[in-house]
LUMDO-624392 format. One record per residue: residue number from 0; y, x, z of N, C-alpha, C in turn. Coordinates in Angstrom, 3 decimals. Atoms other than C-alpha are relative to their C-alpha. Layout:
<dogus>
    n      n.py      n.px      n.pz     ca.py     ca.px     ca.pz      c.py      c.px      c.pz
  NUM         Y         X         Z         Y         X         Z         Y         X         Z
...
</dogus>
This chain:
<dogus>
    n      n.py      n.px      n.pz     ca.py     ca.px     ca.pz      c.py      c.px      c.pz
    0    -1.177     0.849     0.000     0.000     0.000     0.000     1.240     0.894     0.000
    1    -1.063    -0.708     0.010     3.231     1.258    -0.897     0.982    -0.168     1.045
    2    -0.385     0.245    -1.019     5.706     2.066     1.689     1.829    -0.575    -0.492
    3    -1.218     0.280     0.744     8.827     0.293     1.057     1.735     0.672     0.436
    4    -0.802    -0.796    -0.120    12.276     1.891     1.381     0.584    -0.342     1.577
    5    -0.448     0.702    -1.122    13.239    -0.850     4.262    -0.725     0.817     1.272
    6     0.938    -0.651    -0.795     9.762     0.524     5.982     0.480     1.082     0.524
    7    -0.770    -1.161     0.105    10.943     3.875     5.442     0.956     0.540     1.023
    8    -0.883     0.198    -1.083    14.265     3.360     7.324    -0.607    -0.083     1.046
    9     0.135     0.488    -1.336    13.043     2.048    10.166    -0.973     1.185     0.930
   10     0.769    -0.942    -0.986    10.360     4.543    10.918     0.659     1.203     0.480
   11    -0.796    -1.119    -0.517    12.973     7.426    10.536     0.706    -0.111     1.026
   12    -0.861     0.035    -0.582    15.189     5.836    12.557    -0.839    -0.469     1.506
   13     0.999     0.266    -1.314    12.412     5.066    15.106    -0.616     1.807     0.642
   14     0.375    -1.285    -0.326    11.195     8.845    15.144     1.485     0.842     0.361
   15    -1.363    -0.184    -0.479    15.414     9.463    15.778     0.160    -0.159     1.304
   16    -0.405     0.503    -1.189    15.367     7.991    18.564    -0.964     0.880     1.499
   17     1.037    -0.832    -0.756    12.192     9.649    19.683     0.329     1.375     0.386
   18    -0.522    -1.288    -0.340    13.618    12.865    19.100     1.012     0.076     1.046
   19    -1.000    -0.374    -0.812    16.838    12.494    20.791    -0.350    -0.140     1.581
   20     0.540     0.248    -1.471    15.179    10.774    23.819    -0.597     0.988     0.560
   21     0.646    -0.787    -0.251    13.117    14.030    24.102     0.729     1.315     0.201
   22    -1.401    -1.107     0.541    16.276    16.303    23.052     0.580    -0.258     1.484
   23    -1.481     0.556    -1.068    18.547    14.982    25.944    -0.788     0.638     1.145
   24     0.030    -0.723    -1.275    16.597    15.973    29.373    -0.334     1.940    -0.463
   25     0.153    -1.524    -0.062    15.828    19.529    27.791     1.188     0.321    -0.237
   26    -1.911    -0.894     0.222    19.661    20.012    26.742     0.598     0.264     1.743
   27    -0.539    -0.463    -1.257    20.236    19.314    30.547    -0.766     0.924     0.764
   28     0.873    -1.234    -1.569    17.724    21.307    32.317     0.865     1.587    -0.881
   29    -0.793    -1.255     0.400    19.186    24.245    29.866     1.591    -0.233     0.085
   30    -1.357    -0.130    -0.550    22.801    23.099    30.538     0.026     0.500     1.938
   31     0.084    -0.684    -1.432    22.088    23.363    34.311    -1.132     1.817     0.411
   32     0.093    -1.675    -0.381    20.389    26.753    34.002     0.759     0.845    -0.629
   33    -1.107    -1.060     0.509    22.791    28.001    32.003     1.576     0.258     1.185
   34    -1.008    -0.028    -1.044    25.347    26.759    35.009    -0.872     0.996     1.124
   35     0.581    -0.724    -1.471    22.926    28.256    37.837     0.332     1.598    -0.508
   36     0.019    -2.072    -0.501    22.875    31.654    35.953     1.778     0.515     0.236
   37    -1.396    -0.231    -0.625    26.692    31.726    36.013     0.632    -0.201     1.349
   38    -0.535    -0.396    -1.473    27.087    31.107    39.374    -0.374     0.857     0.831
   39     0.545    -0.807    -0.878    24.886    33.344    40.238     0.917     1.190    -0.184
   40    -0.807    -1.605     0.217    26.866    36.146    38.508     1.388    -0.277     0.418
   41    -0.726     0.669    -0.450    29.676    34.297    39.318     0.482     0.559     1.595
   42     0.580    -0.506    -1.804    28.714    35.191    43.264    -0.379     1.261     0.275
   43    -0.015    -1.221    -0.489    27.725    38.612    43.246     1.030     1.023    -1.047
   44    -0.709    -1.113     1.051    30.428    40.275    40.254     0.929    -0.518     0.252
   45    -1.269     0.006     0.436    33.629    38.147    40.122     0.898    -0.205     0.869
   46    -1.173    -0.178    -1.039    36.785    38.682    41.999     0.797    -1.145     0.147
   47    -0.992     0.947    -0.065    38.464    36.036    40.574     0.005    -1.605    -0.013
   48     0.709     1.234    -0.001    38.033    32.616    41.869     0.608    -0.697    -1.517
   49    -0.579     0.871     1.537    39.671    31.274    38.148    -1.658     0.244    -1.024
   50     0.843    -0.362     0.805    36.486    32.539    36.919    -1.345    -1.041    -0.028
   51     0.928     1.105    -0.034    34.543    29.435    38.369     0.505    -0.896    -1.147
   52     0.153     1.084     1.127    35.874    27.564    35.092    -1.152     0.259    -1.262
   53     1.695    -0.005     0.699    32.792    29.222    33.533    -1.066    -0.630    -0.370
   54     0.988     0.963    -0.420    29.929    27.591    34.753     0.324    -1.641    -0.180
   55    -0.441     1.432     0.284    32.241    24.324    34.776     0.075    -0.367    -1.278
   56    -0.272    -0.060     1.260    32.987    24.913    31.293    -1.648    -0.147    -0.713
   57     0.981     0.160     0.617    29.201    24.955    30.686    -0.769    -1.211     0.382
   58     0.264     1.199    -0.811    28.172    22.008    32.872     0.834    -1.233    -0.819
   59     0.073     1.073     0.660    30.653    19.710    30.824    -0.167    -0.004    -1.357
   60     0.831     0.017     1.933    29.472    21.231    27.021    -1.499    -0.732     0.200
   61     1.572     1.075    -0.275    25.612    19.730    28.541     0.303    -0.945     0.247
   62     0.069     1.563    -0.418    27.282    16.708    29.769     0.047    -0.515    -1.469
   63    -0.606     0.433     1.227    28.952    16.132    26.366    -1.230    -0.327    -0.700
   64     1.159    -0.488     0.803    25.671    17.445    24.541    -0.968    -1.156     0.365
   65     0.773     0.744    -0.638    23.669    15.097    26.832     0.986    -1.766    -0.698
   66    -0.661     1.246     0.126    26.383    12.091    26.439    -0.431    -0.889    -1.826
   67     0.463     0.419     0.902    26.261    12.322    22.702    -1.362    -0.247    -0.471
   68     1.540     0.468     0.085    22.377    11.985    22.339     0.073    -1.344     0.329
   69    -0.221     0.878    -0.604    22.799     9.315    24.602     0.358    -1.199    -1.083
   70    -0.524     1.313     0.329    25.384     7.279    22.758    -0.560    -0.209    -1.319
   71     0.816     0.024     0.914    23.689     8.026    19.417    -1.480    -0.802     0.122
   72     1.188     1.055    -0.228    20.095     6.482    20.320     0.188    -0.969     0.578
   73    -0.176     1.724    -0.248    21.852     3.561    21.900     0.214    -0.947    -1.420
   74    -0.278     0.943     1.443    23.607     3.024    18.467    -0.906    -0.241    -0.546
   75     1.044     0.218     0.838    20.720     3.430    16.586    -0.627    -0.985     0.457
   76     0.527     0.781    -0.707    18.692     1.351    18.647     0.729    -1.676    -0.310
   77    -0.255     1.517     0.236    21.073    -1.593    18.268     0.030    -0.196    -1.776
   78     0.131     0.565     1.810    20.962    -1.272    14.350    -1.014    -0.467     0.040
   79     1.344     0.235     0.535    17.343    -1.351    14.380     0.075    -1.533     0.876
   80    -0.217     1.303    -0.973    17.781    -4.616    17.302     0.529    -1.010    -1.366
   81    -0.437     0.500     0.903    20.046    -6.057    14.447    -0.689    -0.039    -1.816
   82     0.229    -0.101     1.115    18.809    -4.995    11.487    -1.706    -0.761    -0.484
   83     1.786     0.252     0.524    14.839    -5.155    11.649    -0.328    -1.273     1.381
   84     0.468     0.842    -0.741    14.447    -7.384    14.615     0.340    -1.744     0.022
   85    -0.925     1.620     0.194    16.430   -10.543    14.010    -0.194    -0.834    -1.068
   86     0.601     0.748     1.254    15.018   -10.950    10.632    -0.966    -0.480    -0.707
   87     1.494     0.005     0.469    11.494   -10.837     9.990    -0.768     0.251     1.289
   88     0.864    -0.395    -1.707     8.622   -10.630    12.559    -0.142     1.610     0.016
   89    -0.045    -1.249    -0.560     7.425    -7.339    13.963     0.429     0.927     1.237
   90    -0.421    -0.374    -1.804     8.000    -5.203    16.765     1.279    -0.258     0.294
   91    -0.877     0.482    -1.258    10.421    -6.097    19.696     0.617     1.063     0.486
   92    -0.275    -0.976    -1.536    10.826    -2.728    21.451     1.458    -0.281     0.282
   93    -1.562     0.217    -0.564    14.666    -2.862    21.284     0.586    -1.267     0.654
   94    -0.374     1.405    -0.868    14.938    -6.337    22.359    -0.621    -0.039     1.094
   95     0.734     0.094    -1.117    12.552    -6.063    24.547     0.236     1.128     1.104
   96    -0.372    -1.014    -1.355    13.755    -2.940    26.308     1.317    -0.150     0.507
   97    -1.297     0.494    -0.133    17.410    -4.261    26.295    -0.030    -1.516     0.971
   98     0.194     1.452    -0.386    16.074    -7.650    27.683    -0.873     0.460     1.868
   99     0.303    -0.396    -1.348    14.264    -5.763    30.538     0.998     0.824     0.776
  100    -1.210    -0.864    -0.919    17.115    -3.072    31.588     0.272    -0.687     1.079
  101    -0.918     1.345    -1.351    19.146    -5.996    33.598    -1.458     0.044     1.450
  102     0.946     0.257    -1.120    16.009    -6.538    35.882    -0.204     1.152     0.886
  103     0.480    -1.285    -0.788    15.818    -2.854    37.458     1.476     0.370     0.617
  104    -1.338    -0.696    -0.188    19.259    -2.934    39.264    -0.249     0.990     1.444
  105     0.202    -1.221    -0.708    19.712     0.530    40.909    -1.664     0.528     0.218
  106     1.365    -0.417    -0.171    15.994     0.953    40.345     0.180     1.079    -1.117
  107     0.353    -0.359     0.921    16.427     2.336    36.869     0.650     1.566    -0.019
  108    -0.031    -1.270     0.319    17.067     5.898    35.447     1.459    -0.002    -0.991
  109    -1.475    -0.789     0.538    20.414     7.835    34.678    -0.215     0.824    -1.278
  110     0.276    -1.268     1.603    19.795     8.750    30.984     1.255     1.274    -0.490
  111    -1.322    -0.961    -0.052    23.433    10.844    31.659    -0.249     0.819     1.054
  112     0.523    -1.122    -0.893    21.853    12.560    34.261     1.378     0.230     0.787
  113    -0.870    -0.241    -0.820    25.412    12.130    36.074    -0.225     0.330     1.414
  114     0.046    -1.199    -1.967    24.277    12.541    39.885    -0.072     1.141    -0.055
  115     0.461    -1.364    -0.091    22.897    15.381    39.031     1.211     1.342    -0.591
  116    -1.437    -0.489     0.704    26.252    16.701    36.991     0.342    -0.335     0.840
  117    -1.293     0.308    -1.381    28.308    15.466    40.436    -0.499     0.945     0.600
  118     0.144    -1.087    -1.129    26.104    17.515    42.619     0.286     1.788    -0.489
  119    -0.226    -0.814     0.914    26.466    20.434    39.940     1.482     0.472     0.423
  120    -1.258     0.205     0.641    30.133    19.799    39.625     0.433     0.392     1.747
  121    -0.479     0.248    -1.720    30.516    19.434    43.936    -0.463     1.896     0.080
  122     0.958    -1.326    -0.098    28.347    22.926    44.070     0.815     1.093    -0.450
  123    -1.131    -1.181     1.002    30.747    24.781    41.606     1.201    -0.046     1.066
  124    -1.324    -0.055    -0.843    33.666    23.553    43.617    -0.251     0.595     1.423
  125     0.236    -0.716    -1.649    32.098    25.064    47.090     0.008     1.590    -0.613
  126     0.043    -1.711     0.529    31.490    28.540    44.994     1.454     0.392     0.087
  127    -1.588    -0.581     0.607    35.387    28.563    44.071     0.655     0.028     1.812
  128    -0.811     0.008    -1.206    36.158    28.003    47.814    -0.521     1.648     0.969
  129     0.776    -1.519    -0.508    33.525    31.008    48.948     0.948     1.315    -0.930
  130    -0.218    -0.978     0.969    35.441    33.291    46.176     1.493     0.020     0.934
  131    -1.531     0.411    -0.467    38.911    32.486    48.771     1.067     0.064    -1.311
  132    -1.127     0.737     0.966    41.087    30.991    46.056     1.545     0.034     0.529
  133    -1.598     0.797    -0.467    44.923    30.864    46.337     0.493    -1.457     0.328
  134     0.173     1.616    -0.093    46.159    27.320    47.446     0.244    -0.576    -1.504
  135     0.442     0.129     1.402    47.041    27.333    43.718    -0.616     0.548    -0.835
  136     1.158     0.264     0.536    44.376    28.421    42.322    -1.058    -0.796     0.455
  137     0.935     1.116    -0.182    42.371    26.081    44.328     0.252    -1.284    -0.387
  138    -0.503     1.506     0.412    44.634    23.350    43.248    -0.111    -0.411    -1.128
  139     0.602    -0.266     1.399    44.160    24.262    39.502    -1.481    -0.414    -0.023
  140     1.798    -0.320     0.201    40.316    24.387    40.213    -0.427    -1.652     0.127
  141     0.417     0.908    -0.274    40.207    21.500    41.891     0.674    -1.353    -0.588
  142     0.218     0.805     0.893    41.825    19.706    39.414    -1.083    -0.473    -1.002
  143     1.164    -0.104     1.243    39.273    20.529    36.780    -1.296    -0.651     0.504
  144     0.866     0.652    -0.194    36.826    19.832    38.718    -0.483    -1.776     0.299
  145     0.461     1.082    -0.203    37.652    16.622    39.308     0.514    -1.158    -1.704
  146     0.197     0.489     1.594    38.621    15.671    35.664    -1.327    -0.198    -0.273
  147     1.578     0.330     0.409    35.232    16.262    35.077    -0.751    -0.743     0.365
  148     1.334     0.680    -0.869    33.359    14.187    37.561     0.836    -1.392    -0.503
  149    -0.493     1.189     0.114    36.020    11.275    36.676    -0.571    -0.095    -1.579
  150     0.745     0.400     1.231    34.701    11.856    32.648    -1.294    -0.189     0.267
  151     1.764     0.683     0.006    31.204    11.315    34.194    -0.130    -1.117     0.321
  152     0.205     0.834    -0.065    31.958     8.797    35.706     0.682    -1.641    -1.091
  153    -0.165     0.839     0.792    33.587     6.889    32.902    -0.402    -0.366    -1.103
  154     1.215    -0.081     1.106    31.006     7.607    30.466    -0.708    -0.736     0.403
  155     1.007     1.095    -0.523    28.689     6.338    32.859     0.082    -1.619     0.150
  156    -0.681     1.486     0.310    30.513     2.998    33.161    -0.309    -0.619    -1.277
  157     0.283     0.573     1.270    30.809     2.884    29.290    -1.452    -0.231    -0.485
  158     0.702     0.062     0.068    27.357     3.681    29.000    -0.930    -1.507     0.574
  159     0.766     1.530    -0.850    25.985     0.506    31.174     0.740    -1.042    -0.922
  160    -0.605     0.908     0.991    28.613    -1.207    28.484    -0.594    -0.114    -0.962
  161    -0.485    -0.462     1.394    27.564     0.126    25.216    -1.227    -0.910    -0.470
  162     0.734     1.100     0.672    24.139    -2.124    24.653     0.619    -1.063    -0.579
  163    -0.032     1.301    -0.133    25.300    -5.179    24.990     1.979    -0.413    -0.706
  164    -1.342     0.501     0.373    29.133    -4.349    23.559    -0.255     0.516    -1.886
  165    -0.053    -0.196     1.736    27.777    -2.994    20.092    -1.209    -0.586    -0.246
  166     0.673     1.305     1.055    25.262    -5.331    19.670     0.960    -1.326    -0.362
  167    -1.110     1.312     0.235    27.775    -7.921    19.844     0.891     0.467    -0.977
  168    -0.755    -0.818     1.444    30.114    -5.732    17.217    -1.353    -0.099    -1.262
  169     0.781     0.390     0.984    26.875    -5.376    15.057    -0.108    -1.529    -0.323
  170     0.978     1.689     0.154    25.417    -9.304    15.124     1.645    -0.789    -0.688
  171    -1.113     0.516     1.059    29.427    -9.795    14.131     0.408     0.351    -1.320
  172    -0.207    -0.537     1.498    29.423    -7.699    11.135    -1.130    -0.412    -0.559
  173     0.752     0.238     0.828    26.583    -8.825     9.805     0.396    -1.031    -0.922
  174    -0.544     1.186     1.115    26.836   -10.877     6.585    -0.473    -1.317     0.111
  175     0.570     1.401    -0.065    26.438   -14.511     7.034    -1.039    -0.371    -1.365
  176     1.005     0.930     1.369    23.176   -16.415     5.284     0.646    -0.177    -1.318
  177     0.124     0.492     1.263    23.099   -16.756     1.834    -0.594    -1.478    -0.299
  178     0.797     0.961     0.026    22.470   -20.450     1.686    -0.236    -0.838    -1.489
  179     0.563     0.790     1.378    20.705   -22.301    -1.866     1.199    -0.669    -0.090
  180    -0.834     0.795     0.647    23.255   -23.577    -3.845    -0.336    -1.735     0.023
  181     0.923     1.319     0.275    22.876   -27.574    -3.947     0.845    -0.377    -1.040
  182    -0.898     0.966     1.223    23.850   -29.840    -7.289     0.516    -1.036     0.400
  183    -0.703     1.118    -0.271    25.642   -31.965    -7.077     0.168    -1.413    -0.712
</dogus>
């Protein structure tokens, strides 16, 4: 049986999703060892507490790295919800994993891996205080640091949004029925 182009789509964009889902906790375990080894050197070489924007600097390229995966296999996910699920029979998963989320409140899993980027982010800011900082350079520092934990946490927000606000953008762009002409 030939595979048709529609088919096609869907499986790539099903093995997309697979990948990224698989992509995303290894970008963070190597974003957070790439932060651990900088603090380590961080802690026994550098003089200058300005030098903790290092490690911070690498902690939010994995958040980012992590975020976009993220918002990418949500999108995808709602095309395929829209595209292949709404029209013809066949598998459910996206409806069906979008239809279960809601039921696991505070049970479920941080696909932004943000706690773990706060305690990261809290951890860096105790290094810059061990390095005795100027009151401005701690005030500098501790700006940054908290820019950052406020972009985690507003990702994370958007993120608990983004199902349920671009399926509703998709299911509105879609083209209305084509309905049989009647004579008149």
């Amino acid at each position: 049986m030939a595979v048709t182009t529609r088919e096609l789509e869907f499986e790539v964009l099903r093995q997309t999703i697979a990948a990224r889902g698989t992509v995303r906790p290894v970008v963070f375990l190597a974003a957070v060892l790439g932060w651990s080894a900088a603090v380590v050197v961080l802690l026994l070489y550098a003089d200058l507490p300005v030098a903790a924007v290092v490690p911070l600097v690498i902690l939010a390229a994995g958040f980012e790295a992590v975020h976009g995966l993220h918002v990418g296999v949500e999108r995808i996910g709602r095309y395929i919800q829209t595209e292949y699920e709404t029209s013809e029979p066949g598998p459910r998963w996206e409806s069906s994993a979008m239809a279960f989320g809601p039921a696991l409140p505070g049970g479920g899993v941080d696909p932004l891996f943000t706690a773990a980027f706060v305690c990261c982010a809290l951890f860096n800011l105790a290094v810059v205080g061990i390095l005795e900082p100027t009151p401005t350079e701690f005030a500098v520092l501790l700006l940054l640091h908290v820019a950052f934990v406020v972009r985690l946490v507003r990702a994370r927000v958007a993120a608990g949004r983004q199902r349920a606000v671009e399926l509703e953008r998709l299911m509105s762009s879609r083209p209305a029925p084509v309905s049989p002409a009647h004579p008149h």
